[in-house]
BADO-84595 format. One record per residue (C-alpha): residue number from 1; residue in three letters; chain; x, y, z. Coordinates in Angstrom, 1 decimal, m for minus. Example, Ala and Ser with C-alpha at 12.3 -4.5 7.8 and 13.67 -1.06 7.14 Angstrom:
// BADO-84595
[dolum 1, ALA, A, [12.3, m4.5, 7.8]]
[dolum 2, SER, A, [13.7, m1.1, 7.1]]
//
This chain:
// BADO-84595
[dolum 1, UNK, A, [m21.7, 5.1, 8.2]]
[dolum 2, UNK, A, [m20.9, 4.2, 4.5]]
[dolum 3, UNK, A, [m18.4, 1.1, 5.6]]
[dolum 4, UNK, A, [m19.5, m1.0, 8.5]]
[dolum 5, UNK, A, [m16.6, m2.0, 10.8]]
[dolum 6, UNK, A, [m17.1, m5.2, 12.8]]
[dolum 7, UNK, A, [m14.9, m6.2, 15.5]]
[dolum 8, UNK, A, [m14.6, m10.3, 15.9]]
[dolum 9, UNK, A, [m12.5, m10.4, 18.6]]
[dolum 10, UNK, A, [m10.3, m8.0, 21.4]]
[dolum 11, UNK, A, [m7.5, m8.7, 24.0]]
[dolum 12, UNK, A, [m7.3, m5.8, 26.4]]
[dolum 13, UNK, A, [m7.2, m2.7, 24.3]]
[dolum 14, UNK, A, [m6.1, m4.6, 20.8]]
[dolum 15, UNK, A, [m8.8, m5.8, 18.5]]
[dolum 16, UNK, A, [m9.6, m7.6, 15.2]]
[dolum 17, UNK, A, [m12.4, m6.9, 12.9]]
[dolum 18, UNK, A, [m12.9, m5.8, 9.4]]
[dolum 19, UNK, A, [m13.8, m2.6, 7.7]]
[dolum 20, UNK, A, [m16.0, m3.6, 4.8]]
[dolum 21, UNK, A, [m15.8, m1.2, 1.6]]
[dolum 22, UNK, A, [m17.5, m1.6, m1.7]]
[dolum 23, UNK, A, [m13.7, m3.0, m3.3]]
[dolum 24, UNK, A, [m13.3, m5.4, m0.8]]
[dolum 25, UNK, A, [m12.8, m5.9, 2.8]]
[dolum 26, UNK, A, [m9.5, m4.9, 5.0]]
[dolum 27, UNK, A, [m8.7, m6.8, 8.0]]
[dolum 28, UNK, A, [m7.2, m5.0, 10.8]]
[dolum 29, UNK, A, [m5.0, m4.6, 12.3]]
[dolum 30, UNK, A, [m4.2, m3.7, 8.8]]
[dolum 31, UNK, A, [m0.6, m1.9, 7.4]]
[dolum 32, UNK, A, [m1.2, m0.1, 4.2]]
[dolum 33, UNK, A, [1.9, m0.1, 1.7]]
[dolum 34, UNK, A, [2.4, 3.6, 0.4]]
[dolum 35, UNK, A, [2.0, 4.4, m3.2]]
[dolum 36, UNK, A, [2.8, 7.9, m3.0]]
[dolum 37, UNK, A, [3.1, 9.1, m6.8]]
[dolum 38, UNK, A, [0.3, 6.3, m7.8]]
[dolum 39, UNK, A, [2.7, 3.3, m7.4]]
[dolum 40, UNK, A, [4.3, 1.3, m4.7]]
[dolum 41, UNK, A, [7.7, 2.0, m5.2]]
[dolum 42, UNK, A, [9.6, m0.7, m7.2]]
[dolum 43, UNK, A, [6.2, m2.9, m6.9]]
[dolum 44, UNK, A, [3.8, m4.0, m9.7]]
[dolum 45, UNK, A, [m0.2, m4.0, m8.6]]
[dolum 46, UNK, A, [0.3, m7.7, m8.6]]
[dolum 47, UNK, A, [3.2, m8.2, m6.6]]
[dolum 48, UNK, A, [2.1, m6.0, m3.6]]
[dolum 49, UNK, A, [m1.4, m8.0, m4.0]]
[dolum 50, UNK, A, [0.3, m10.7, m3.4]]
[dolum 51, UNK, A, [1.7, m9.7, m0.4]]
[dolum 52, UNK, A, [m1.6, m10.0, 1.0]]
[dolum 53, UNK, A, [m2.6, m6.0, 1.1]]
[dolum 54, UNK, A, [m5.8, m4.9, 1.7]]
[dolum 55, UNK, A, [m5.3, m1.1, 1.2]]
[dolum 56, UNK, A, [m2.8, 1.1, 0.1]]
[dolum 57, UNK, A, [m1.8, 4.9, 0.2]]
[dolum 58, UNK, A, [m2.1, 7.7, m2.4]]
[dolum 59, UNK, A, [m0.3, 10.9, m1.5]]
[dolum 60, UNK, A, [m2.4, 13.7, m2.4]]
[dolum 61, UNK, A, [m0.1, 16.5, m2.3]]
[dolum 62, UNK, A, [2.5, 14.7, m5.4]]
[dolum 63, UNK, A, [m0.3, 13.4, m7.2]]
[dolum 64, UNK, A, [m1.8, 16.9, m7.4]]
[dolum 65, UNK, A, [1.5, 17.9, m8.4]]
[dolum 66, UNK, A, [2.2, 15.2, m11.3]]
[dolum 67, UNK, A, [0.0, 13.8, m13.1]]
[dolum 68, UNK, A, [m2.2, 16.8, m11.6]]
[dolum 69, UNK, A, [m5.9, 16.1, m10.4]]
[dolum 70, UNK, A, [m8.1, 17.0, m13.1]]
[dolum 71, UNK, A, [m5.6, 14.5, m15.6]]
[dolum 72, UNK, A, [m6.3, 11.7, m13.2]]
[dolum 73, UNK, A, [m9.9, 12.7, m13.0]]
[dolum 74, UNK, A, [m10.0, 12.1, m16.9]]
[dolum 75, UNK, A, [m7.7, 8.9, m16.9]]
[dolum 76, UNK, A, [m10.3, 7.4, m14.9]]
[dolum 77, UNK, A, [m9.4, 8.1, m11.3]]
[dolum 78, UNK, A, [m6.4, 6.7, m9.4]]
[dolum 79, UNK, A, [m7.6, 3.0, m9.4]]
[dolum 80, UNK, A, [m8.2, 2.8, m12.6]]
[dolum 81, UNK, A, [m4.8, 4.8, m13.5]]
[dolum 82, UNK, A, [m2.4, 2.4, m11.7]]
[dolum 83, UNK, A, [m4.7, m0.8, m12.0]]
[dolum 84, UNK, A, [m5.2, m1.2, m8.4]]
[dolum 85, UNK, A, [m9.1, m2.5, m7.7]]
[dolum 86, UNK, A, [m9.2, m2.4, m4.1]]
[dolum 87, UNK, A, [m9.4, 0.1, m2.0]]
[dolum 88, UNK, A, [m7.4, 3.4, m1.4]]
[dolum 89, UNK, A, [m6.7, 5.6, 1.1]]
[dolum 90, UNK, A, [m5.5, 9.2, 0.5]]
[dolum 91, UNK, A, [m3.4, 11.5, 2.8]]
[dolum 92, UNK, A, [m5.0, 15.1, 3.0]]
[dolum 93, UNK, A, [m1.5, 16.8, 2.0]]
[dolum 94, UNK, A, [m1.6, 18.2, 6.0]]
[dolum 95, UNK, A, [1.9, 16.4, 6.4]]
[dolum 96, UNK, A, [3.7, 18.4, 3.6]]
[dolum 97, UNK, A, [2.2, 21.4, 5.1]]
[dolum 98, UNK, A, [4.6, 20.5, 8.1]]
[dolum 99, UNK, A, [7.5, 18.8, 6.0]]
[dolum 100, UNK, A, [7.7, 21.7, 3.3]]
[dolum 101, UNK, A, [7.3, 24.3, 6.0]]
[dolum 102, UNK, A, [9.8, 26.3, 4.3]]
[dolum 103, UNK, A, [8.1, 26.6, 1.3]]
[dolum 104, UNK, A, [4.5, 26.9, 2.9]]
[dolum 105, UNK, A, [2.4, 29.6, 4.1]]
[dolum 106, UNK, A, [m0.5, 28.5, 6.7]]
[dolum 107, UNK, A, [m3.8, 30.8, 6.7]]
[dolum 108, UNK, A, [m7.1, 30.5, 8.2]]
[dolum 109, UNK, A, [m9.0, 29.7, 4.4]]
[dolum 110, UNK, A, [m5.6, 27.3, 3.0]]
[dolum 111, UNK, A, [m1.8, 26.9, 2.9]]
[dolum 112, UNK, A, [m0.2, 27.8, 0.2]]
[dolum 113, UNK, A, [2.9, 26.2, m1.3]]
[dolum 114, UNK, A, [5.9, 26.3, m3.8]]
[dolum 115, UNK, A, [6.2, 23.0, m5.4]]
[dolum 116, UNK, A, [8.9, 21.3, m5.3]]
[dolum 117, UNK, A, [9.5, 19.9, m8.7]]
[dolum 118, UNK, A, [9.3, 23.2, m10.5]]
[dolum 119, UNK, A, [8.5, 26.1, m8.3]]
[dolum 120, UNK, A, [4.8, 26.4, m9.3]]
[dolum 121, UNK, A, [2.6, 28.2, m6.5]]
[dolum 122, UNK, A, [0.3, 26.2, m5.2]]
[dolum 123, UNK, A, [m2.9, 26.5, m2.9]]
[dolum 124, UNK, A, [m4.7, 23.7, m0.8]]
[dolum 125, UNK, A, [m7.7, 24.4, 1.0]]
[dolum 126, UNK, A, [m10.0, 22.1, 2.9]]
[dolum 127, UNK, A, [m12.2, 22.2, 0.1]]
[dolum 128, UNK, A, [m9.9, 21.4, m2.7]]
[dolum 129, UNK, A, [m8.2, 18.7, m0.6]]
[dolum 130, UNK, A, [m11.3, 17.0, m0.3]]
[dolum 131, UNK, A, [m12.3, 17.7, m3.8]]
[dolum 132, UNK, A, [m8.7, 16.4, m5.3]]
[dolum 133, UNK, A, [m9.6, 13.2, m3.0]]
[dolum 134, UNK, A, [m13.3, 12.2, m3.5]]
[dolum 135, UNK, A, [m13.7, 13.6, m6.9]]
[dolum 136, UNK, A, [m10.7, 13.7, m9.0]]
[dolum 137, UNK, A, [m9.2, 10.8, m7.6]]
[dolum 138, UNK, A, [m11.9, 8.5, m6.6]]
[dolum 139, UNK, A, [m9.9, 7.7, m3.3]]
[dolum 140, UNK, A, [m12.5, 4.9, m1.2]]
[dolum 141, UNK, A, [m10.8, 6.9, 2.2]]
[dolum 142, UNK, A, [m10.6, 10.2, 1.9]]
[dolum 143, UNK, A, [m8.7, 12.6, 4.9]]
[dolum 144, UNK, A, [m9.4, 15.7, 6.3]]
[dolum 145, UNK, A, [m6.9, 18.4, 5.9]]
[dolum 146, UNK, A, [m4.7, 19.1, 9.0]]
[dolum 147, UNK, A, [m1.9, 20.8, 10.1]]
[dolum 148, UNK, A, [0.5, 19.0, 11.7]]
[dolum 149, UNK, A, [3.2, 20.8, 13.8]]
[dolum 150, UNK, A, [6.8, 19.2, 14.3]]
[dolum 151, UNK, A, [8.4, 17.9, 17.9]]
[dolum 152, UNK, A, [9.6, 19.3, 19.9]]
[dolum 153, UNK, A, [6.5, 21.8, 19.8]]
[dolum 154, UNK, A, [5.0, 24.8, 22.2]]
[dolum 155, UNK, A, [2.0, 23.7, 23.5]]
[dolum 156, UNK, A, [0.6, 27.0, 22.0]]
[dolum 157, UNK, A, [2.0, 26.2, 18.7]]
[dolum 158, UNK, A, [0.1, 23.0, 19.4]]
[dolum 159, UNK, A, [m3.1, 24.3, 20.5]]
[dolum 160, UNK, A, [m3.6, 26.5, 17.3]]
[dolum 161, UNK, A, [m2.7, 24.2, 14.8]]
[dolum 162, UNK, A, [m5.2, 21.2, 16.9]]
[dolum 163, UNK, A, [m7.6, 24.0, 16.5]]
[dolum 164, UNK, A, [m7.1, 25.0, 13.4]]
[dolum 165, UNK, A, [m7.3, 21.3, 12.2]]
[dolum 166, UNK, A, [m10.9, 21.6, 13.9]]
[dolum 167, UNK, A, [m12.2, 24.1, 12.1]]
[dolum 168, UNK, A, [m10.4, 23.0, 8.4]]
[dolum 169, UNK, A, [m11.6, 19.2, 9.9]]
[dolum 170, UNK, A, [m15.3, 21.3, 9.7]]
[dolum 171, UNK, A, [m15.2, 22.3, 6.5]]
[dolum 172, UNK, A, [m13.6, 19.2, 5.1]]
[dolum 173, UNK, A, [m16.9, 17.5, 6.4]]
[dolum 174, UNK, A, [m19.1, 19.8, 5.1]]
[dolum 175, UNK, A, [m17.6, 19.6, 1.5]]
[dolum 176, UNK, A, [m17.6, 15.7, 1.5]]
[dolum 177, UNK, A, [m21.2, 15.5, 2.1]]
[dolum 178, UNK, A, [m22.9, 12.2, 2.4]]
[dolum 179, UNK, A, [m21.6, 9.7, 0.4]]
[dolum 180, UNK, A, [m22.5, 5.7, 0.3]]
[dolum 181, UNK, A, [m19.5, 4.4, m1.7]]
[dolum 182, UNK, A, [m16.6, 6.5, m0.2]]
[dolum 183, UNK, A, [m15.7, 7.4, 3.5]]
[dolum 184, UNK, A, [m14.1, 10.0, 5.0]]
[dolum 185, UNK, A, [m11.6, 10.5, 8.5]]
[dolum 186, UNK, A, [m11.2, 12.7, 10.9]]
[dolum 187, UNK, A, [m7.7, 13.4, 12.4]]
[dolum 188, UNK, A, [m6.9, 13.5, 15.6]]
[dolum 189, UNK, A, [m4.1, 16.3, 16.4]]
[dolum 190, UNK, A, [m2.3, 18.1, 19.5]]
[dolum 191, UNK, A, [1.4, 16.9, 19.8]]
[dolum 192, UNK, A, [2.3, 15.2, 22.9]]
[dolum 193, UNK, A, [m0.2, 17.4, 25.2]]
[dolum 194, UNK, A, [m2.7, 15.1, 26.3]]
[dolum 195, UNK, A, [m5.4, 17.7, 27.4]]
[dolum 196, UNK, A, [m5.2, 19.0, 23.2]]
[dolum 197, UNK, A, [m5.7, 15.9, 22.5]]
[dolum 198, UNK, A, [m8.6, 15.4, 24.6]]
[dolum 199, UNK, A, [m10.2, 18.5, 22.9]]
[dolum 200, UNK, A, [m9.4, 17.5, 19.7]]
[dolum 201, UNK, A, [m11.1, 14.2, 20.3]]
[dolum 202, UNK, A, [m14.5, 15.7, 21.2]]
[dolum 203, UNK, A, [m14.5, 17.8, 18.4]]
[dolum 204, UNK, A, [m13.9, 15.2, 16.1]]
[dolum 205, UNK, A, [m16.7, 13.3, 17.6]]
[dolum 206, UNK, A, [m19.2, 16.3, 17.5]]
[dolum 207, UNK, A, [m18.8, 17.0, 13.5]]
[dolum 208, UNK, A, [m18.8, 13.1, 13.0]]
[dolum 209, UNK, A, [m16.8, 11.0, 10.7]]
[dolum 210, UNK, A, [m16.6, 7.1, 9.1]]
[dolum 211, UNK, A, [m13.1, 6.6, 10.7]]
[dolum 212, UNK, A, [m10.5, 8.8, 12.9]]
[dolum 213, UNK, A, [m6.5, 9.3, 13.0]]
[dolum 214, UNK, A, [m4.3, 9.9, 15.3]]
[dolum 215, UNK, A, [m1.8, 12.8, 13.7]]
[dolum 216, UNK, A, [1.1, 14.4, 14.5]]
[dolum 217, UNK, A, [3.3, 11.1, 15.7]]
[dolum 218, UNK, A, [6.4, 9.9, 13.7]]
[dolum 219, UNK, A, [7.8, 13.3, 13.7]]
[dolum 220, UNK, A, [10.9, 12.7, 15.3]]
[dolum 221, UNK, A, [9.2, 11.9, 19.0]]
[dolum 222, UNK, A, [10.8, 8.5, 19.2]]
[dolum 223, UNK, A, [8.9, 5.3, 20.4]]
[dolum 224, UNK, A, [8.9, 5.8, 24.2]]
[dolum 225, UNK, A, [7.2, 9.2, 23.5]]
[dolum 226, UNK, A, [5.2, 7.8, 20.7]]
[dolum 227, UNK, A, [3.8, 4.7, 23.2]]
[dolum 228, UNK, A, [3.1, 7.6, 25.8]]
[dolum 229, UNK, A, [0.7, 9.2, 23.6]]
[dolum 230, UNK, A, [m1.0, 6.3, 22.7]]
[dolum 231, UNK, A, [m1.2, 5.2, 26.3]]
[dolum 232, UNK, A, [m4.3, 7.5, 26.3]]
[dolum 233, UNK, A, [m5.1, 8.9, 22.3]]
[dolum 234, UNK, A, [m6.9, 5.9, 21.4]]
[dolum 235, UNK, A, [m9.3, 5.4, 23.8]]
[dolum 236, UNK, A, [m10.1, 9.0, 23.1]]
[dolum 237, UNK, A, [m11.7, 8.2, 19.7]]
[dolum 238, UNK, A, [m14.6, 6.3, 19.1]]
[dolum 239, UNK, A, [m14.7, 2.3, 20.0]]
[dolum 240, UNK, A, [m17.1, 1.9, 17.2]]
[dolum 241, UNK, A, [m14.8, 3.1, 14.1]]
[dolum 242, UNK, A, [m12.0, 2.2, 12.8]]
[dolum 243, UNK, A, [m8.5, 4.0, 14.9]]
[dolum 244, UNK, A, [m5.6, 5.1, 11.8]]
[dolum 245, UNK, A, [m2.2, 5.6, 13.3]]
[dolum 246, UNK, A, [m0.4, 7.8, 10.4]]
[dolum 247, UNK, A, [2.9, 7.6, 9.1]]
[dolum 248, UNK, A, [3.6, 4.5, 11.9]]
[dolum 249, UNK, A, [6.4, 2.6, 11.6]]
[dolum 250, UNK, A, [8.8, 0.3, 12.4]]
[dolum 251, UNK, A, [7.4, m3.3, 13.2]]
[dolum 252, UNK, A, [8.0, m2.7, 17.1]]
[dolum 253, UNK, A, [5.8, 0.3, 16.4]]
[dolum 254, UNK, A, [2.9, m1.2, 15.1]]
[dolum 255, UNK, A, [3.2, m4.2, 18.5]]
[dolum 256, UNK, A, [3.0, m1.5, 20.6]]
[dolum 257, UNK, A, [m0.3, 0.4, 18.7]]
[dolum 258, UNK, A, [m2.0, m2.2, 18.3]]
[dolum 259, UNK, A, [m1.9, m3.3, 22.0]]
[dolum 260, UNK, A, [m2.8, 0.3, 22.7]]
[dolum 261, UNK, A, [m6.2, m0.2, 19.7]]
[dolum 262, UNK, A, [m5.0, 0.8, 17.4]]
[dolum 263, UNK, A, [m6.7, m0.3, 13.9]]
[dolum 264, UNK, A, [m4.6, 0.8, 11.0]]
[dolum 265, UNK, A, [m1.0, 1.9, 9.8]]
[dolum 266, UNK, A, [0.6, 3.5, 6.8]]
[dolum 267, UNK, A, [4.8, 3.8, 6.6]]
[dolum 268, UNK, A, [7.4, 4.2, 3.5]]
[dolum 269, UNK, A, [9.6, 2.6, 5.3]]
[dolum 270, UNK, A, [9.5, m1.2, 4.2]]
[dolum 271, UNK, A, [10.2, 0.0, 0.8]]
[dolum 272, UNK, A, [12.4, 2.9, 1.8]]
[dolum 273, UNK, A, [14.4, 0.2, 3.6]]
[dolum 274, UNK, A, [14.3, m2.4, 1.0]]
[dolum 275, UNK, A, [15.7, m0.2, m1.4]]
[dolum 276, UNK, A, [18.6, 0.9, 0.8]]
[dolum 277, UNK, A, [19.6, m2.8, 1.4]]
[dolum 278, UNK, A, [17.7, m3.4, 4.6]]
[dolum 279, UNK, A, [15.3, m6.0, 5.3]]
[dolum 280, UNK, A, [13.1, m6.5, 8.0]]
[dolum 281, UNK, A, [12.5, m9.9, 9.8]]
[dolum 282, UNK, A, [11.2, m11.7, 12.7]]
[dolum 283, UNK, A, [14.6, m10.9, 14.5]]
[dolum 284, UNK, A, [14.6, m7.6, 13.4]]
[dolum 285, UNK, A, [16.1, m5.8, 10.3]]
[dolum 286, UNK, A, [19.5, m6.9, 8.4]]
[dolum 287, UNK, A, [21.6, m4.7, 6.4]]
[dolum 288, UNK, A, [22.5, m7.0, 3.1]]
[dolum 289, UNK, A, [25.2, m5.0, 2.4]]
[dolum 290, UNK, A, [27.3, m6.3, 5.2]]
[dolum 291, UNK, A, [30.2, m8.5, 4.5]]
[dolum 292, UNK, A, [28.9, m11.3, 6.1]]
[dolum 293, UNK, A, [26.3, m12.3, 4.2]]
[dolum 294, UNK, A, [28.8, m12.7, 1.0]]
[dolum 295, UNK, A, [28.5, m16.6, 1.1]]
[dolum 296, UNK, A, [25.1, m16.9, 3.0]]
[dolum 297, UNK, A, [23.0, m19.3, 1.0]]
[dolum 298, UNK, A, [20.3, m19.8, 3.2]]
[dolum 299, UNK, A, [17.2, m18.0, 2.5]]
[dolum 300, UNK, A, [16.3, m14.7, 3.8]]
[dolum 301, UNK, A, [13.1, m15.4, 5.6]]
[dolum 302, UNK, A, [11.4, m19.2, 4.7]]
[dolum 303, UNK, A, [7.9, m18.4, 6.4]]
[dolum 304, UNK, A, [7.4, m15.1, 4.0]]
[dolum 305, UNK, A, [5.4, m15.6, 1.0]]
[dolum 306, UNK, A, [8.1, m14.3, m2.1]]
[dolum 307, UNK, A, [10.7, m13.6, m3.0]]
[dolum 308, UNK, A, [12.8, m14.2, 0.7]]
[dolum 309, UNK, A, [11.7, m17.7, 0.3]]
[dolum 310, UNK, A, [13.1, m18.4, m3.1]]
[dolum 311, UNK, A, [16.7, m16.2, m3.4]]
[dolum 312, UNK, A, [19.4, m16.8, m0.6]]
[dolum 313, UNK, A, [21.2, m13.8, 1.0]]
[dolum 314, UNK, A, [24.3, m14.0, m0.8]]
[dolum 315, UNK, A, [22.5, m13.1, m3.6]]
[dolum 316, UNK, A, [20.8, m10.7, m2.5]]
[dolum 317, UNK, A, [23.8, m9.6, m1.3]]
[dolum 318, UNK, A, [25.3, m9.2, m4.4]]
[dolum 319, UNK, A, [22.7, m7.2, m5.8]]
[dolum 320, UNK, A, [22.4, m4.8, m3.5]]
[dolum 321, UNK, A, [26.4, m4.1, m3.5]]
[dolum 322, UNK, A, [26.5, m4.3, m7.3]]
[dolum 323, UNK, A, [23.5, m1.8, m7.3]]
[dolum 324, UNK, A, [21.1, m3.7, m9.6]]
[dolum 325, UNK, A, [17.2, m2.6, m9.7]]
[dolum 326, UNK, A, [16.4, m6.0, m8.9]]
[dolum 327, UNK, A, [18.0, m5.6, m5.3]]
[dolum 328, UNK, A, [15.7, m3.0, m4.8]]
[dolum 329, UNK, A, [12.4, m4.9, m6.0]]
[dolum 330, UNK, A, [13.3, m7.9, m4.4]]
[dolum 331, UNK, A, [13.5, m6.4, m1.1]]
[dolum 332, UNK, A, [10.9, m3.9, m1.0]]
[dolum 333, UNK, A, [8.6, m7.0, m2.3]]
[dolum 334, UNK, A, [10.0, m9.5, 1.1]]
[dolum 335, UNK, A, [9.4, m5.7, 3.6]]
[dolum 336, UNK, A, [6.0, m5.4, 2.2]]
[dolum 337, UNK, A, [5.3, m8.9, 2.9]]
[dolum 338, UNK, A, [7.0, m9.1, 6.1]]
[dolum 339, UNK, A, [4.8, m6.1, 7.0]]
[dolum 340, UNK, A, [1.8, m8.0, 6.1]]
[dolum 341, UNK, A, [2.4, m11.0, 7.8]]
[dolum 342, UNK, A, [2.8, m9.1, 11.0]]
[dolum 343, UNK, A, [m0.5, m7.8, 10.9]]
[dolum 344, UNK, A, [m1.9, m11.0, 10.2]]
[dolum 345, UNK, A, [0.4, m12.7, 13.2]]
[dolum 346, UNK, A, [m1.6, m9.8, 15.6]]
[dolum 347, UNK, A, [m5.1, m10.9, 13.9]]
[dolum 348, UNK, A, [m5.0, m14.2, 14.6]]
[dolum 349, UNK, A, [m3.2, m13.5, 17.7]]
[dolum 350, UNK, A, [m5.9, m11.7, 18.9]]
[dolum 351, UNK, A, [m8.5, m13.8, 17.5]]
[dolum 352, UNK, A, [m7.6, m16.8, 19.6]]
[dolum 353, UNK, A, [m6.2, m14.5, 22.9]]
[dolum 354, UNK, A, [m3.0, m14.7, 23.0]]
[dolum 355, UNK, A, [m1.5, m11.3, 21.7]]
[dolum 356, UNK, A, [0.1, m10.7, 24.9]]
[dolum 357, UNK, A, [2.4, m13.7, 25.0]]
[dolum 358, UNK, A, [3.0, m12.7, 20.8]]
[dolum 359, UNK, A, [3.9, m9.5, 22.1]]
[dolum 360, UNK, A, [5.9, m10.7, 25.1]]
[dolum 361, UNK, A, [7.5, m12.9, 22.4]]
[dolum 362, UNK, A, [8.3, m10.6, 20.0]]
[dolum 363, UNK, A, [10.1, m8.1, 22.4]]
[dolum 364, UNK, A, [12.0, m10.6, 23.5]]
[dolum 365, UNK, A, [13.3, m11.9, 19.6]]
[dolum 366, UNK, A, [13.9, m8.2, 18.8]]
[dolum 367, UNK, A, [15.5, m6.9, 21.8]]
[dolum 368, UNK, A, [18.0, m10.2, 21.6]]
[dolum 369, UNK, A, [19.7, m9.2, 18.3]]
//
């Protein structure tokens, strides 16, 4: 395995460890802020640094799309492009087979897509996934490509697109190679049917891979169904390597994953959120537009490193209602942070066992407001 994962310290099914990768080490439980088109949206390289982020997202799928793969190859990769020196993840582009399935055509050897900026026709294989990744790129975590099916599904809708991930999770393996500097994951598919899941799992671990992801959650399941799932998909996947629950979620979300083991998390929503006036907190999330908070001067969040600490709500307030960019940077910046210093609450939680009273704890401050 190209990046060595050691685990310090578990509670139950929860652990903490770190995944170490030639740019630098992530701790996990670790969140991964989203850069979808090569930046964090209304965040500088600095600022989301700042916010104590190990990893982030590159969406593979719009970057092939704009600037286009070979451009980024020749601009020096996606790191290089958007300054960022530590590591990167990329999605496969499996989810936009599901979310643009309108415009998408799933076959045996690749889907093929209309774009959605211009119309263009596009075609994404395993092979060209993995070479728009690795290659043109430079992505340290590369994914397999999937296909991930929508809830409510057919189990037999279901079992074909698990097994079709199989076989495209096959060849994605086969065109990565061996690599020392980069790593590649598996992902882990079959809706909410746990005997799919099961066979997916064993597949997975046959054709072998540096990391694995649980797939096909956050489509619309809802959090009961989404704990039910990981009541079981986990422990499914190998104890040794790192666990990646993708496109997860809401704070109460990542509680309840990481009490199930899981390891990592990707979501737009802190910045979606921030930019729509909400902000997440200890309590839960706030909408700043409200009337209330017209004459608020006390800070947003005091315990969050940035920008919550420094500006009260009425301000914020005030931009969000006049509509002002700086509305939408300053909360997006507090999310990401927020975001970050729940995973590093659950790390040292877990590090000195007591994640289950932090859990019972943070139920109880959520579920009060």
């Amino acid at each position: 395995m190209p990046f060595p994962f050691d685990i310090s310290a578990t509670e139950g099914r929860a652990r903490t460890g770190v995944l170490k990768t030639p740019r630098g080490d992530i701790r996990t439980p670790a969140f991964m802020p989203v850069g979808t088109a090569a930046t964090v949206k209304a965040m500088t390289v600095d600022q989301v640094k700042q916010t104590g982020a190990d990893i982030i997202l590159g969406n593979t799928y719009h970057l092939m799309l704009r600037p286009g793969p070979e451009r980024m190859e020749t601009l020096g990769g996606l790191h290089k492009f958007m300054g960022w020196d530590k590591p990167i993840l990329t999605d496969s582009g499996g989810f936009q087979v599901m979310s643009l399935a309108g415009i998408s055509k799933v076959k045996e050897e690749a889907v093929t897509f209309s774009s959605h900026i211009d119309g263009s026709k596009h075609v994404l294989s395993p092979e060209r996934s993995i070479q728009i990744q690795a290659d043109r790129i430079g992505a340290d975590i590369s994914m397999q490509l999937d296909q991930c099916v929508a809830y409510p599904a057919e189990k037999d809708a279901a079992k074909k697109a698990m097994e079709l991930s199989i076989r495209w999770g096959a060849r994605s393996k086969a065109a990565f190679g061996t690599r020392e500097t980069q790593a590649l994951f598996g992902i882990q598919q079959g809706s909410t049917f746990e005997d799919l899941r099961r066979q997916s799992s064993e597949q997975l671990r046959e054709i072998g891979f540096d990391g694995y992801a649980i797939g096909g959650l956050a489509v619309g399941e809802g959090h009961q169904a989404m704990c039910e799932v990981l009541d079981y998909a986990p422990e499914m996947l190998p104890a040794d390597r790192p666990r990646y629950l993708m496109g997860v979620g809401k704070p109460i979300d990542l509680v309840e994953a990481v009490y199930r083991g899981v390891d990592m998390f990707d979501c737009v929503l802190p910045t979606r959120a921030g930019r729509h006036g909400q902000a997440w907190t200890w309590e839960g999330p706030i909408n700043l537009k409200n009337a209330r908070f017209a004459e608020d001067q006390t800070p947003l969040d005091p315990t969050i490193d940035g920008p919550s600490s420094t500006y009260s709500k009425a301000y914020l307030h005030h931009l969000i209602r006049a509509d002002e960019i700086l509305g939408k940077i300053l909360l997006s910046w507090h999310n990401i942070a927020f975001f970050q210093a729940l995973t590093a609450a659950m790390r040292d939680a877990i590090q000195h066992g007591r994640f289950e009273q932090f859990r019972k704890d943070f139920h109880a401050r959520h579920t009060s407001n």
